[in-house]
N, C-alpha and C positions, 0 to 999 in steps of 0.2 A: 846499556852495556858498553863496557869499555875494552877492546883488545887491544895488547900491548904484547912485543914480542915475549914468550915464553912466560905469559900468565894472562887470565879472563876475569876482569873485573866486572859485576853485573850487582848494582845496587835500583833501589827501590825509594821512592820517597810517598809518603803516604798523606795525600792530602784534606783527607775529609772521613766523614762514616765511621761507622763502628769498630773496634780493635778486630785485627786477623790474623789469625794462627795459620804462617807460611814459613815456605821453603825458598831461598833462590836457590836457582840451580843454571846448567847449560847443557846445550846438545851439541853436539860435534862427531860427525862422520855417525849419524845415525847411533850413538850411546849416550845416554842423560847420567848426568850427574848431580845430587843436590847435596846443601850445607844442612845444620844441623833446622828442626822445627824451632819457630821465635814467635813471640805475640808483637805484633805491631802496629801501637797507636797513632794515632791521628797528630801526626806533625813529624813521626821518626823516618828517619835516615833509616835500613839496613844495606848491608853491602856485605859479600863474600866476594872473596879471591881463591881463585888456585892456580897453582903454578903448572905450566905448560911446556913439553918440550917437541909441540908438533908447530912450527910456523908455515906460513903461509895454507892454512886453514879457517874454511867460514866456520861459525858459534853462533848459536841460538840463545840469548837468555830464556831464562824462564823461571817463575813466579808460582808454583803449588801454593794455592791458597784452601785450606781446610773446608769442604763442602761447595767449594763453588769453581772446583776445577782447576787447571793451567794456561796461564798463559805468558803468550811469546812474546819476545822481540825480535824488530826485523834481524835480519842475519848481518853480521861486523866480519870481517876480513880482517885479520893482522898485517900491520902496515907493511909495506914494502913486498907485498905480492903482487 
């Protein structure tokens, strides 16, 4: 996950195994947000952005993967806080 002021970039690269039907998404101040459902094979890049206008706040990425749960990234700080 990538924070930059006034947007949270959280992409995924998928290196092996079976295709998976996921979300990215982010937590901030305890409310999740995710991008639209994608299948993603073995070797894709995905990446969502959204635009921000709370800076100097921590973000969670996060990965809904279809039947096998969520999961996190550590927590990013927007620079300059």
């Amino acid at each position: 996950m990538n924070s930059r002021p006034q947007s949270i970039d959280v992409f995924y690269t998928k290196k092996g195994g079976a295709n998976i039907k996921a979300q990215l998404g982010y937590r901030m101040n305890g409310s999740s947000s995710y991008d639209r459902l994608e299948t993603i094979s073995d070797g894709d890049r995905a990446t969502s952005t959204w635009k921000m206008s709370w800076p100097c706040k921590k973000a969670v990425g996060l990965l809904k993967v279809q039947g096998q749960g969520t999961f996190e990234t550590p927590a990013a700080t927007f620079p300059g806080c």
